[in-house]
ZALO-632382 format. One record per residue (C-alpha): residue in three letters; x, y, z. Coordinates in pm, whole numbers, plus 32768, in hexadecimal, padded with zeros to 4 digits. Layout:
alaXYZ;...
END
This chain:
unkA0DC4D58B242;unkA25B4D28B205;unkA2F14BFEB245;unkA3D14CB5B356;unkA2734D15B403;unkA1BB4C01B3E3;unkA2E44B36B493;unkA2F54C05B59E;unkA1AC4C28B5E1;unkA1AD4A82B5F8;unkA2A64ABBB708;unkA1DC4BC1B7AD;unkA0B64AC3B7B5;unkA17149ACB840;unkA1B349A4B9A9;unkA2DD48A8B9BA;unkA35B4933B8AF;unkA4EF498CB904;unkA59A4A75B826;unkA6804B9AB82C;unkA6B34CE9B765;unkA7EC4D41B702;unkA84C4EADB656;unkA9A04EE7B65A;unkAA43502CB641;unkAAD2508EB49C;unkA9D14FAAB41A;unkA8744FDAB36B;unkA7D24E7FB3BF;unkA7394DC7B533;unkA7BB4C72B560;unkA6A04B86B5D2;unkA7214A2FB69A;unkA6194944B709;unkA6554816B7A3;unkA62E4748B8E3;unkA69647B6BA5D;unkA7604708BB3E;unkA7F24783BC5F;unkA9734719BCD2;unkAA164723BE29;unkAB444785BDAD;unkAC064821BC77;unkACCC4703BC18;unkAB494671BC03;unkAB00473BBAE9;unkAACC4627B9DF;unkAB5D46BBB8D0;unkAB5D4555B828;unkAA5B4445B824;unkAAB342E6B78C;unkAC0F4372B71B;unkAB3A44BDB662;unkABAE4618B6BA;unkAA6B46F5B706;unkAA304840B6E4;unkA9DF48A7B85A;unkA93649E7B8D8;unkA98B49E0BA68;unkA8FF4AD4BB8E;unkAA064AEBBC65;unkA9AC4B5DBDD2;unkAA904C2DBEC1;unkAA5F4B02BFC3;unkAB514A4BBF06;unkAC764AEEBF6D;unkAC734A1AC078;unkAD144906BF6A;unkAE4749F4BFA0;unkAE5C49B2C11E;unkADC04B2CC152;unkAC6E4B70C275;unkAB374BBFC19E;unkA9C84B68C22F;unkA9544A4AC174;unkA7ED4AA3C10C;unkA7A5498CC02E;unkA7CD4A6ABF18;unkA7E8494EBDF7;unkA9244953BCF7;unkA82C491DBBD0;unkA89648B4BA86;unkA7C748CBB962;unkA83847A7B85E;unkA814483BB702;unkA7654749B622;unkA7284880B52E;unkA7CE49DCB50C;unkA7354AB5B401;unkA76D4C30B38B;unkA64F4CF6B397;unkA6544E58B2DC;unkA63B4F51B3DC;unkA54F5036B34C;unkA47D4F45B340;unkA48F4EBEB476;unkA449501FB524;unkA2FF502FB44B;unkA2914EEBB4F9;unkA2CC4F1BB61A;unkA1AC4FA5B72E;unkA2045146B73A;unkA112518AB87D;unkA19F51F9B98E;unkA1925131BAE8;unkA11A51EEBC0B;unkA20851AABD55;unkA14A51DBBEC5;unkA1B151D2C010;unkA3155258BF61;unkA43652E0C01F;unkA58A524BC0CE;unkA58E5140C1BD;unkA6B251F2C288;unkA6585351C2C2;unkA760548CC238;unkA7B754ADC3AF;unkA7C2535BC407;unkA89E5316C2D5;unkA98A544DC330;unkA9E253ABC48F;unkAA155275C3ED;unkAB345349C2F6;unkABB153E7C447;unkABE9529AC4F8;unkAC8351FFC3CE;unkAD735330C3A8;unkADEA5322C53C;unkADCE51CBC582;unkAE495117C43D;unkAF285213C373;unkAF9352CFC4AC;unkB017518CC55F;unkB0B150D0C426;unkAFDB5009C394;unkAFCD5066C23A;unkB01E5190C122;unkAE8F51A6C0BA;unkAD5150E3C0DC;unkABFF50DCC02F;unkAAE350CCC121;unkA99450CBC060;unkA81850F0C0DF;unkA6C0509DBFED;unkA5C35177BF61;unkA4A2508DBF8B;unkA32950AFBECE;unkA1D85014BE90;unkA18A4F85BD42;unkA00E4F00BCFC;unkA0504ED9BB8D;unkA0904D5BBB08;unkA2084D0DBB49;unkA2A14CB0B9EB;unkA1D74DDDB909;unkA2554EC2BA0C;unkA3BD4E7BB9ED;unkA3A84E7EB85D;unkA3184FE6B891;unkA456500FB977;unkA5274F8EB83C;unkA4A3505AB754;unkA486517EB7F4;unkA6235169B859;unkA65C510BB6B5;unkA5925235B662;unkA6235336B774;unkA76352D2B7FC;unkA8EF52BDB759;unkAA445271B7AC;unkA9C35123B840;unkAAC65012B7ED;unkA9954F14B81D;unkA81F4F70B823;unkA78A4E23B888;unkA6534D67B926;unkA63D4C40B99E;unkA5194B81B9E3;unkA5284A34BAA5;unkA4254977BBA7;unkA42B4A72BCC5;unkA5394B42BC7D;unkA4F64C6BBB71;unkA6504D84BB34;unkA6494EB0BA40;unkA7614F82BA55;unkA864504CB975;unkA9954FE8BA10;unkAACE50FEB9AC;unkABD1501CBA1D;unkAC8A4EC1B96B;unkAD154E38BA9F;unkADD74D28BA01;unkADD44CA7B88E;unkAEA14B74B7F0;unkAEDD4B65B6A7;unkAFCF4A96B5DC;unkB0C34A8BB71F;unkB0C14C0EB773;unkB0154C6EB898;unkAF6F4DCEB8CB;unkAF244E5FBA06;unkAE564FB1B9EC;unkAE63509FBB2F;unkAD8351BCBB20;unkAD6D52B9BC5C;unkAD1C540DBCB8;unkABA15455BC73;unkAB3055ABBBE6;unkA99755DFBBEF;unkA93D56DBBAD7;unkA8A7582ABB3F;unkA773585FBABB;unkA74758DCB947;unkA8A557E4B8F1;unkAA1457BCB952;unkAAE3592FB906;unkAC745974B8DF;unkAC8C5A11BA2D;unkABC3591CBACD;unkAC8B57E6BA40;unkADDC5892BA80;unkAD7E58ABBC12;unkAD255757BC20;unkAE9A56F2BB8B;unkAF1F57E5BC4D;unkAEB45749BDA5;unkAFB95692BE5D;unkAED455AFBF14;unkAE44550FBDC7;unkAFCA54F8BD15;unkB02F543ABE4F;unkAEFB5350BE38;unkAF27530EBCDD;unkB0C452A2BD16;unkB04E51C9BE4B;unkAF7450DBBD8C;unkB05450F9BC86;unkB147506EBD71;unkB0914F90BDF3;unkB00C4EDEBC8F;unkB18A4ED5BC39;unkB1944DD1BD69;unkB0A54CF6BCC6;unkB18D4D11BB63;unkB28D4CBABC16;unkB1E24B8ABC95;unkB1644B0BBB2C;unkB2634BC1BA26;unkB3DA4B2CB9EA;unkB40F4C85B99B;unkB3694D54BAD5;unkB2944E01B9E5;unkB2CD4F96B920;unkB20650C7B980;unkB1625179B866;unkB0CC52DAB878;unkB03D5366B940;unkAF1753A3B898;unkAD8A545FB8E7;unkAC60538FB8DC;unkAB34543DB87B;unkA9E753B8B8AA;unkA8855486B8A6;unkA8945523B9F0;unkA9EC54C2BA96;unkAB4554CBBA24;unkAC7553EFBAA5;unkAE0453F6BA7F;unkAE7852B7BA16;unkAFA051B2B9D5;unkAFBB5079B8EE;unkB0B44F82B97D;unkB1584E70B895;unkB2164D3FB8BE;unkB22F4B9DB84F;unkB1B04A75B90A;unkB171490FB890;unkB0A548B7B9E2;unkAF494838B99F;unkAE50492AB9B8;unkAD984901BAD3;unkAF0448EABB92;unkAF064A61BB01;unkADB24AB0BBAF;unkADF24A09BCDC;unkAF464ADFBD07;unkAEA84C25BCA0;unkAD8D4C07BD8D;unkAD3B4D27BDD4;unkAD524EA0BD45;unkADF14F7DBE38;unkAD265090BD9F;unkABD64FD9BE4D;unkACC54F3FBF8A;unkAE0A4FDFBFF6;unkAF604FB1C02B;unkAFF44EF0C096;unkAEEB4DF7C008;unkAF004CF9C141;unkAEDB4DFCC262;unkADC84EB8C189;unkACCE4D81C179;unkACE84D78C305;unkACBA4EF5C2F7;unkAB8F4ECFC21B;unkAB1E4DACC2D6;unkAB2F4E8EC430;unkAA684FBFC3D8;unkA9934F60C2AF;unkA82C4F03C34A;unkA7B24DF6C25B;unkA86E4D26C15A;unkA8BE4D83BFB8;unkA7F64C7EBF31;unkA8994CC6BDA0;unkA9024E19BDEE;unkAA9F4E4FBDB3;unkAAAD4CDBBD48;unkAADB4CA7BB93;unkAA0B4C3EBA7D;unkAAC54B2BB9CC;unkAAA54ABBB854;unkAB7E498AB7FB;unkAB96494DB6B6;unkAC8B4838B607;unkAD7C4898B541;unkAE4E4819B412;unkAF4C4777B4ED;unkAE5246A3B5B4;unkAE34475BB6E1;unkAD7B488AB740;unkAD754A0EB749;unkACF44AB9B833;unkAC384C38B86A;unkABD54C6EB9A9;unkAB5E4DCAB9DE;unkAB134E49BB89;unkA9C54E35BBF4;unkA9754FAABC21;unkA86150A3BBB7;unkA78F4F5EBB80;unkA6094F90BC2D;unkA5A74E3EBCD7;unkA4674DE6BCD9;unkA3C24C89BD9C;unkA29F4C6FBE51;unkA2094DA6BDDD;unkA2F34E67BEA9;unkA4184F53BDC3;unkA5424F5CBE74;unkA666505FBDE1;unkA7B65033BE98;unkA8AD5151BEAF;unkAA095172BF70;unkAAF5528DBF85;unkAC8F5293BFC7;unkAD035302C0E2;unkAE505378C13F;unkAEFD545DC210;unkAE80557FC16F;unkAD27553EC169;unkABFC5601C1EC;unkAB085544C27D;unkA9DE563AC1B4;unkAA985617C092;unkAA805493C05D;unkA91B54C8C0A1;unkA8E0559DBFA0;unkA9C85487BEA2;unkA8B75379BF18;unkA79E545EBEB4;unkA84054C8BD52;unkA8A25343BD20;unkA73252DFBD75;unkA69853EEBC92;unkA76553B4BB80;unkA6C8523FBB8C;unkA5665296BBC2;unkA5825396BAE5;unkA5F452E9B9B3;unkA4E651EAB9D8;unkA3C552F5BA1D;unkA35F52C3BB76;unkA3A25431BBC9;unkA3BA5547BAD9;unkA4F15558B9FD;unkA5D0568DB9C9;unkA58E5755B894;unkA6E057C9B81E;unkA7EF579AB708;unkA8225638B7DC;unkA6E755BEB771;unkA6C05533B637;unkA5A954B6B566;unkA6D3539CB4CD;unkA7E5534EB5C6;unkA8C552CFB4C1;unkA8D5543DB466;unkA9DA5503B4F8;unkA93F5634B5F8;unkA9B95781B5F4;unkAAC6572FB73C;unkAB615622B65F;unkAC37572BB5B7;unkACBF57A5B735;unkAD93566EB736;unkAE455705B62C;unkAE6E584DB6A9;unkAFE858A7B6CD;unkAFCA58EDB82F;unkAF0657D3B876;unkAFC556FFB7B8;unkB13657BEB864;unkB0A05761B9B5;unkB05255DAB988;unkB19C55B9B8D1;unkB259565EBA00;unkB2065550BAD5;unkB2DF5457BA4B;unkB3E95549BAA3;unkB3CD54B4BC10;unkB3DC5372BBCD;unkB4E45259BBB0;unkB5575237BA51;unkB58E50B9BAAB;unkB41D5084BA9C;unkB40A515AB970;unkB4ED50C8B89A;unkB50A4F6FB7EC;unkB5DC4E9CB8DB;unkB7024D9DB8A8;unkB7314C89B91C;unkB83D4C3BBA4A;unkB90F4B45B9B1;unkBA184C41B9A2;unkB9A54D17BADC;unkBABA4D79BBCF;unkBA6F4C4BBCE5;unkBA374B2EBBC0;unkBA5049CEBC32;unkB9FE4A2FBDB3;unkB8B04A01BE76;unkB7D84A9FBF5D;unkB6C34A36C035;unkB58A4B45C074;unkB4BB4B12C196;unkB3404BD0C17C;unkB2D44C5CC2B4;unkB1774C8FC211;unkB1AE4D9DC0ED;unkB1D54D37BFA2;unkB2BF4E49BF40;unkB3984D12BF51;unkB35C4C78BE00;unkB3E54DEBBD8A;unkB5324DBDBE73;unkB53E4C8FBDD2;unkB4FE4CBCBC73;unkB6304DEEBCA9;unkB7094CE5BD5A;unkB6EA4C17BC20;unkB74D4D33BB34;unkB88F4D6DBBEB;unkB8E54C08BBCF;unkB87A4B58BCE9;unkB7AE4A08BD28;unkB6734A8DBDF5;unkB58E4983BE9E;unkB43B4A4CBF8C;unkB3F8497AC0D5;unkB2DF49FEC188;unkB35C4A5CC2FA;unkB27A493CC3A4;unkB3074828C2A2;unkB46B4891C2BC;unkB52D477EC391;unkB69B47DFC461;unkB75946ECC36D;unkB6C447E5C23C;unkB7374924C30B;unkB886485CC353;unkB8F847EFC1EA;unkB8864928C126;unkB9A649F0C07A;unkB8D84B41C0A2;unkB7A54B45C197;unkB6D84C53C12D;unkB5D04CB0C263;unkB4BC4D56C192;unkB3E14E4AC1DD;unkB26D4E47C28E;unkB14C4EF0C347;unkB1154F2EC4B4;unkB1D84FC1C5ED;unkB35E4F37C5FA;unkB33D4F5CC795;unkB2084E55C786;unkB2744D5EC84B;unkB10D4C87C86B;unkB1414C90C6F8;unkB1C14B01C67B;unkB2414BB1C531;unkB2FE4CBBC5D4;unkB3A74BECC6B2;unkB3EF4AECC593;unkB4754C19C4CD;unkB5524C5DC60F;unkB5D74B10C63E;unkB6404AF9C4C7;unkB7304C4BC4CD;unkB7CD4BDFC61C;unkB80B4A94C57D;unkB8B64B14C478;unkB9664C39C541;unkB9D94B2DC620;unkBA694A39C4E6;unkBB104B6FC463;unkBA7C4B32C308;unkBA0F4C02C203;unkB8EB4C9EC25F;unkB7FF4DB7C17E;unkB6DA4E39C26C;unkB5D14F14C1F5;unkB4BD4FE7C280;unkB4174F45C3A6;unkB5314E6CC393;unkB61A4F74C3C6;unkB56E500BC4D8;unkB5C14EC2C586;unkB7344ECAC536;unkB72D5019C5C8;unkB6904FA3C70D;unkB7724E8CC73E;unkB8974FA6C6F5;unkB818505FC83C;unkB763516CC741;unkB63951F8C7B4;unkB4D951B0C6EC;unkB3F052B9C6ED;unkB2BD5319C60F;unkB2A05427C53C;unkB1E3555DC58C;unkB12E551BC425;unkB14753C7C343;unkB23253A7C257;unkB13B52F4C164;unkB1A152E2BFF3;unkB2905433C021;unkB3AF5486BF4C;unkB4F0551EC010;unkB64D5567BF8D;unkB73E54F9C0AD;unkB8A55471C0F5;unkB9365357C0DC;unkBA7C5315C12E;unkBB025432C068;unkBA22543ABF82;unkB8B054D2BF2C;unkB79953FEBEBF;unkB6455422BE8C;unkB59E531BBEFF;unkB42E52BEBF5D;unkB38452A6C0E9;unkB29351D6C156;unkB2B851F4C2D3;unkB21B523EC40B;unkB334523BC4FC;unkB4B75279C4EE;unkB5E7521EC594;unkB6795333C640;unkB79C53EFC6E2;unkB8315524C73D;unkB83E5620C5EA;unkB9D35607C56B;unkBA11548BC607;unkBABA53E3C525;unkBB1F5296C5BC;unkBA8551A9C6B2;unkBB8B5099C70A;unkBBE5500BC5F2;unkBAE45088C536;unkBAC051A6C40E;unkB9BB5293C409;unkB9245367C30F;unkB8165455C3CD;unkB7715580C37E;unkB83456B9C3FA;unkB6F8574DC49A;unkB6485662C513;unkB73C553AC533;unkB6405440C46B;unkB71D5303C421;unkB70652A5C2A7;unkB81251B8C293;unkB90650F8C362;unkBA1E500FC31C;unkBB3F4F36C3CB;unkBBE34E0DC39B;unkBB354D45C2C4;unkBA0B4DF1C2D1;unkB9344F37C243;unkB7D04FC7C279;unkB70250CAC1DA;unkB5A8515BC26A;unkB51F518BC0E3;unkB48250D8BFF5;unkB5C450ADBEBC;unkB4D54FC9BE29;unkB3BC50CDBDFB;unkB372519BBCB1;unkB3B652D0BDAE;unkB4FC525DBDD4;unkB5CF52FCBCA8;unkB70E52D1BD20;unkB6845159BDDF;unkB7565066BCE6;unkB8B55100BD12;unkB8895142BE83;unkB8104FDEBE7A;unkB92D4F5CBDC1;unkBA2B5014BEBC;unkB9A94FA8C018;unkB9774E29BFA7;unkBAFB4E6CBF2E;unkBB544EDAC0BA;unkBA8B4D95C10F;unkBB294CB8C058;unkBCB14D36C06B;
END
């Protein structure tokens, strides 16, 4: 017996015994931790010292706490669980797989604990009564494949292991961890957050393709990046991760790519997001809680969404796997991969959660059919039904299969290149600073109505000079509305005409304020739809949501393409141009308002601050110029 066997097999044998299994994606070796549990209340609890020490911390971090952020989630008790590492050994892979148990774990009593049709109304309510009225660009609603499991707990989740090691690729991590009631195995694709030496890397990944059977083909890849539905997904969370750099990054964070990320039966589209921060790790965490790509957008409204038609809580699921380590400067890194494609197993019951995106194009059947390819792919890779046979399965998934070449295929490589041809070269780019931006040395104040495309209006306020400070619309006091050079009424979710609605009306009462001062006043999205109001404009919704869309459309004498994410409009007669004192830029056919301005102030219906928006940092620059002159 090799030393790597006869350790594990020690582990096996000992039933409070905490360890985790670590294989990370590029390398040929398992990390082993083992050390003692103990379960925080919060993330700042995370004792990444002890007596002045740093520690090497392994941390499960449920979805529950997103409430730390001030967002609804059902608290299930779900523990944040850190693991503190007393040792953290390499273990050689090969021979690793050869000690761990190969027989496969038969499942009973298997199937979904939301039926297909149950889970199709459940897609058909979300898609009328949360994206049709407002409330968000996308959401993630997720149900469970549930099993049976008679075989002893900790053996059967090493089988798990090594059965995912020997028959699954692309993972970023392939982990198990093992822990006094709580047992995860999963190859999770996707890095949610990594800090490292003061750059912070946010990974979004969207846009799932399920293999046919017999392996992926040209023809088949090429529809999938052809599909509108899944390029608009993958920009949304995109967008919506660039929030959270925005938050954490002095710079707002660069998009890289985007790139195709191939595992053994599903293929994804993905971006790699880049930017600095010197804020303590777990600050990171707290403010990147959680991936749009397993919530929504915007990430506030989408935990109430989840938390209205989901029928049981997430336990782990969408939360992050966090490994702490210290670093040469006396703090910590982090790597903090989402908590997806992971099999839960406690209490002899095997629990496999799966969500699908919604958004305005989606087809009820068709998100069905994502849960069932997402679930598959899982149970699948570790064995508990059968596995494809195909070029996609290989014997060593360190090996490339025979679709890895079709991400270099010209047209498959012409097609994920043209999508950066719609995006804002401001978010491309490396940025400069604004110490010589056109409004250096003046100041604005943004107020959040709930949607955190704010910390991107900010981060763009900053480039053109300005000193931007985010008050959240419930903190923001009439002496901060009063002595602010540039109030900038921010965007949000919901119906402008919602009068039961306390941030609505707050939102209201701050544009009148200003409108009444006569001071400079920037209003955008929602916010703009409440200028209009208070102009006598009409507010109407849209026939269909205007949910991550990219439209070319005039403003004041000029045409910009800029990115939607609205519901309802302002509205008048197609060819007004004025309103009282007030400018209007409408469409000709319809008579959609997309900007206004007057004295003092200016209002735009889209998103500048969006990657959508290519032409959003000039048209920026020259309505917060009307403001201010």
């Amino acid at each position: 017996m090799t030393d790597t066997a006869a350790l594990l097999a020690e582990l096996m044998q000992d039933a409070e015994a905490s360890f985790v299994l670590i294989a990370r994606d590029g390398t040929n070796s398992v990390e082993l931790l083992t050390g003692d549990v103990s379960d925080v209340d919060l993330l700042a609890d995370i004792p990444l010292t002890v007596d002045g020490t740093p520690r090497e911390v392994f941390a499960m971090v449920p979805y529950r706490q997103v409430r730390e952020r001030g967002f609804e989630a059902v608290n299930d008790g779900t523990p944040l669980r850190c693991l503190l590492v007393d040792e953290h050994r390499h273990l050689s892979r090969t021979e690793t797989v050869a000690a761990l148990p190969a027989d496969p774990v038969p499942l009973k009593d298997a199937g979904f604990d939301i039926s297909d049709d149950d889970y199709a109304e459940v897609v058909t309510r979300v898609i009328s009564d949360e994206i049709g009225r407002g409330e968000g660009a996308n959401f993630v609603i997720r149900r469970d494949y549930t099993a049976t499991v008679d075989a002893e707990e900790r053996s059967t989740a090493l089988a798990w292991f090594r059965a995912l090691l020997t028959h699954e690729r692309g993972a970023y991590w392939t982990f198990a961890v093992i822990t006094p009631g709580h047992i995860a195995v999963g190859a999770s694709p996707e890095a949610h957050v990594v800090a490292r030496d003061g750059i912070v890397t946010m990974n979004p990944i969207s846009g799932t393709f399920r293999h046919p059977a017999g392996g992926a083909t040209k023809e088949t890849l090429v529809g999938f990046l052809s599909s509108t539905k899944e390029t608009e997904e993958l920009f949304m969370v995109v967008d919506e991760e660039l929030k959270m750099m925005s938050a954490v990054c002095s710079d707002g964070g660069r998009i890289t790519g985007p790139h195709l990320k191939q595992m053994s039966r599903l293929t994804h589209t993905e971006y790699m997001l880049r930017g600095r921060s010197r804020l303590d790790p777990r600050d990171i965490l707290r403010e990147t809680m959680f991936a749009p790509t397993v919530t929504g957008s915007p990430m506030q409204n989408a935990c109430a969404v989840i938390r209205r038609h989901e029928t049981s809580p997430r336990g782990y699921y969408s939360g992050v796997a966090a490994l702490f380590t210290p670093n040469d400067d006396g703090g910590h890194d982090v790597d903090a991969p989402i908590l997806i494609r992971t099999v839960y197993l406690e209490n002899g019951r095997l629990r496999v959660p799966v969500g699908a995106t919604l958004v305005r194009h989606s087809d009820p059947y068709g998100e069905v059919s994502e849960t069932h390819g997402k679930a598959a792919g899982v149970l699948g890779a570790i064995g508990a039904i059968p596995r494809d046979v195909g070029p996609t399965t290989e014997t060593d998934p360190d090996q490339p299969g025979a679709d890895a070449a079709l991400a270099d295929d010209p047209e498959v490589a012409e097609l994920l290149a043209s999508r950066n041809s719609r995006l804002a070269e401001f978010w491309l780019n490396p940025q400069q600073d604004g110490t010589a931006g056109p409004f250096a040395g003046r100041s604005a104040l943004v107020v959040d109505a709930e949607d955190r495309f704010t910390t991107m209006l900010a981060h763009q306020l900053r480039h053109l000079g300005l000193d931007a400070r985010i008050v959240l619309w419930s903190d923001v006091r009439d002496a901060d509305i009063d002595a602010a050079e540039l109030l900038v009424a921010g965007p949000g979710p919901g119906d402008p005409r919602d009068t039961t609605s306390e941030r609505i009306v707050r939102m209201r009462e701050i544009v009148a304020r200003r409108l009444d001062q006569g001071t400079p006043l920037l209003a955008v999205c929602l916010s703009h739809q409440i200028l209009a109001d208070s102009l006598g404009i009409d507010l109407a919704p849209l026939s269909a949501p205007h949910q991550g869309l990219q439209k070319t459309v005039p403003v004041f004498g000029e045409d910009a393409s800029i990115g939607f994410y609205n519901t309802f409009t302002a509205r008048v007669a197609p060819g007004t141009e004025r309103i009282g004192a007030a400018e209007i830029s409408a469409d000709t056919a319809t008579g959609d308002v997309y900007a206004l301005r007057g004295e003092h102030f200016a209002s735009v219906q889209g998103h500048l601050e969006s990657i959508l928006s290519r032409d959003g940092i000039r048209t920026l620059e020259r309505l917060i110029g009307h403001a201010l002159t």
